[in-house]
Backbone as CSV, one residue per row, in Angstrom:
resi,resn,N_x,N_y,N_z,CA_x,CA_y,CA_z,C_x,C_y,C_z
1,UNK,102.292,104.826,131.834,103.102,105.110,133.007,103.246,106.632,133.133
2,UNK,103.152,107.436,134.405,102.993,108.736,134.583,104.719,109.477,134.267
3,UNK,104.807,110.343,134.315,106.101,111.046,134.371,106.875,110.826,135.561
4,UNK,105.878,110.784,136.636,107.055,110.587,138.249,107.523,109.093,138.148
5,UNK,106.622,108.195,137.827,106.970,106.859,137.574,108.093,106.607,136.955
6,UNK,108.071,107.273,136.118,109.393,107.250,134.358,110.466,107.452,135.534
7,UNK,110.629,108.841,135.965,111.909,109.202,136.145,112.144,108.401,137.611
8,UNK,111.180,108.511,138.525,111.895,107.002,139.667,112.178,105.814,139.057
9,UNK,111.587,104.943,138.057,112.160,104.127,137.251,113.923,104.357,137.063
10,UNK,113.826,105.435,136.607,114.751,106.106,135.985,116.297,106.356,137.239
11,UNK,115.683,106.968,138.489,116.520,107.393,139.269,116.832,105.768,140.229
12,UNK,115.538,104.899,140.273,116.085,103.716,140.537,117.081,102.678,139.774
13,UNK,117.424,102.749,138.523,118.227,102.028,137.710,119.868,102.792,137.799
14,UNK,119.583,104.594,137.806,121.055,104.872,138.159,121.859,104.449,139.197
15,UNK,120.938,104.498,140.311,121.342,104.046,141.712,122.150,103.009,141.588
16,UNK,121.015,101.444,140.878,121.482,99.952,140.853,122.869,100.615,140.215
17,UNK,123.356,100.934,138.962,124.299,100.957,138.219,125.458,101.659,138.856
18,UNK,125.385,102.677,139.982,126.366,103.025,140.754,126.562,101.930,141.677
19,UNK,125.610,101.923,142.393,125.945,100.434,143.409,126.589,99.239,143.201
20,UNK,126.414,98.561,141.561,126.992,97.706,140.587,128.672,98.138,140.777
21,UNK,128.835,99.808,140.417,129.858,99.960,140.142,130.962,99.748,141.251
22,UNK,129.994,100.509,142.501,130.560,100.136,143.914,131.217,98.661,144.059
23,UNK,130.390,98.376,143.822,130.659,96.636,144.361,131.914,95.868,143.314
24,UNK,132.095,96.320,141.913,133.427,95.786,141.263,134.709,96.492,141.911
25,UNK,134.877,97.838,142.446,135.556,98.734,142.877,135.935,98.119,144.153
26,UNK,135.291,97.845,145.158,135.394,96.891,146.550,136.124,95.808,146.285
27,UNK,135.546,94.749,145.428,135.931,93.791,145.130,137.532,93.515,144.377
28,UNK,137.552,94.533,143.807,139.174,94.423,143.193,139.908,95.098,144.206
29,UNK,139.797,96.123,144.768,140.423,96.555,146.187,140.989,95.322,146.662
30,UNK,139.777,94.614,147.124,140.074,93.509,148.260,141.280,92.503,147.299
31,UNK,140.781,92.161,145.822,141.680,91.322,145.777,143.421,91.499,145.848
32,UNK,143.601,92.809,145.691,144.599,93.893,145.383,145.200,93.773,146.469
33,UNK,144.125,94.246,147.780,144.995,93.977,149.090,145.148,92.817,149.806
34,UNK,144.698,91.428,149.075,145.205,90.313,149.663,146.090,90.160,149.037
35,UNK,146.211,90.468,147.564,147.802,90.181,146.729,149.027,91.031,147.101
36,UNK,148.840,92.030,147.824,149.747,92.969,148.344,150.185,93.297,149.573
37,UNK,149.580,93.417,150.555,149.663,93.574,152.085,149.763,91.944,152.488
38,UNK,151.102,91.989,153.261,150.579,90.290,153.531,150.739,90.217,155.345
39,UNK,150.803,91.759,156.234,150.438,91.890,157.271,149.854,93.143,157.340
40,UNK,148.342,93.396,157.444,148.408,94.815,157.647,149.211,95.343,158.955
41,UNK,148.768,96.786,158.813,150.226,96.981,160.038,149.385,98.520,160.252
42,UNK,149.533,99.680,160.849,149.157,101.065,160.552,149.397,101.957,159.589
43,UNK,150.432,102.087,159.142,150.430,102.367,158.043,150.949,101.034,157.052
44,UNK,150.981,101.549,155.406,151.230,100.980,154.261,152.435,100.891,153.999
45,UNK,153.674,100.187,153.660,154.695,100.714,153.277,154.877,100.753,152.021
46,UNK,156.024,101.194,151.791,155.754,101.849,150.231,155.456,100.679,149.222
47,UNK,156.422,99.808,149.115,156.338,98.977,148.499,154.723,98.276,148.251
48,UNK,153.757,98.509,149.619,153.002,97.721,149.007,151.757,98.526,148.508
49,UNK,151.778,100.359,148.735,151.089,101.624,148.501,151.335,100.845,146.608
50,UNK,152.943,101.056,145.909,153.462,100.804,144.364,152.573,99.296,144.068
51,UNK,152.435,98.267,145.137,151.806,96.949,144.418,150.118,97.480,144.452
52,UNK,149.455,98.003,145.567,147.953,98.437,145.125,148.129,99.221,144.031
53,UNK,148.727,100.425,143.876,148.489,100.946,142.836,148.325,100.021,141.459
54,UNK,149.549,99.492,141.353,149.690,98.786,140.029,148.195,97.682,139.875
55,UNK,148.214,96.874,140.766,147.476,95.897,141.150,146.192,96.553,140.513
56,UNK,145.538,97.808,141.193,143.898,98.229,140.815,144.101,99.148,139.201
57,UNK,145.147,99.246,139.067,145.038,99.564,137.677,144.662,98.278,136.663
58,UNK,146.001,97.520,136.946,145.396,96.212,135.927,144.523,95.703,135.729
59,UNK,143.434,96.023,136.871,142.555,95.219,136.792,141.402,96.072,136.892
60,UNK,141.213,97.298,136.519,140.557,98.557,136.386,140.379,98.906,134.609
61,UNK,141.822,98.808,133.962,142.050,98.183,132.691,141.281,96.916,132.390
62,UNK,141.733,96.225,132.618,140.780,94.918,131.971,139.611,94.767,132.742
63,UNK,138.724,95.291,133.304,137.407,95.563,133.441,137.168,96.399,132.086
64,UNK,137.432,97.543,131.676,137.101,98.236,131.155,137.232,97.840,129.583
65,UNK,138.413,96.841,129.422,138.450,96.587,128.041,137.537,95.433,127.734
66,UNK,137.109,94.682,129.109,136.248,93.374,128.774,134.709,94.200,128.572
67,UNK,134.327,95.116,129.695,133.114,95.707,129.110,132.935,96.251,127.627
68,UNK,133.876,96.828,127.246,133.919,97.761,125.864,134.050,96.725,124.810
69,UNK,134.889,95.003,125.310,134.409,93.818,124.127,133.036,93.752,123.901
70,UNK,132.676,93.822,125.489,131.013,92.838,125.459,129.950,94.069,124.699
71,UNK,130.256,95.202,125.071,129.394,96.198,124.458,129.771,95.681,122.671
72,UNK,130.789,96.008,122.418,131.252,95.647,121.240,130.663,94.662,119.962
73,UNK,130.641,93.088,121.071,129.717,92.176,120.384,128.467,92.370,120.523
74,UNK,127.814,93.090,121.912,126.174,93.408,121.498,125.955,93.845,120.292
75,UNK,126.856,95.157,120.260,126.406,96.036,119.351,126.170,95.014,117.518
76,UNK,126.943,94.585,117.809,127.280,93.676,116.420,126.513,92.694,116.127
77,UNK,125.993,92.060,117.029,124.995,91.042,117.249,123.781,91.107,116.948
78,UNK,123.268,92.658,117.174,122.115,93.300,116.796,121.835,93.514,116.221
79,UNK,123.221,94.665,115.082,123.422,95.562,114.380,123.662,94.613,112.504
């Protein structure tokens, strides 16, 4: 495989893996703002600005601790 090949290989897999990332980021949004907004309206009011916040953390957190399991048992599995 040539060198330009390698690194489009290369620049095509970062892409997927941002786009991946896009799409969990959307997706917890949305669930965040169906658990929180229960009319949108023009603006946010506060109360439900404090429930997204909280809302995409928790679940920004446990994305991150379920990836760092699963890396965890690869690693171990292999290793």
């Amino acid at each position: 495989m040539e060198q330009s090949d390698i690194e489009r290989t290369q620049g095509l897999l970062q892409m997927q893996t941002l786009i991946q990332g896009q799409k969990v980021t959307m997706k917890i949004l949305g669930l965040c703002f169906d658990r929180c907004v229960d009319v949108p309206d023009t603006q946010l009011q506060f109360k439900e600005q404090q429930c997204l916040w909280q809302c995409t953390q928790r679940l920004f957190e446990t994305e991150s601790f379920l990836v760092k399991r699963l890396q965890a048992a690869q690693k171990q599995k292999m290793g």
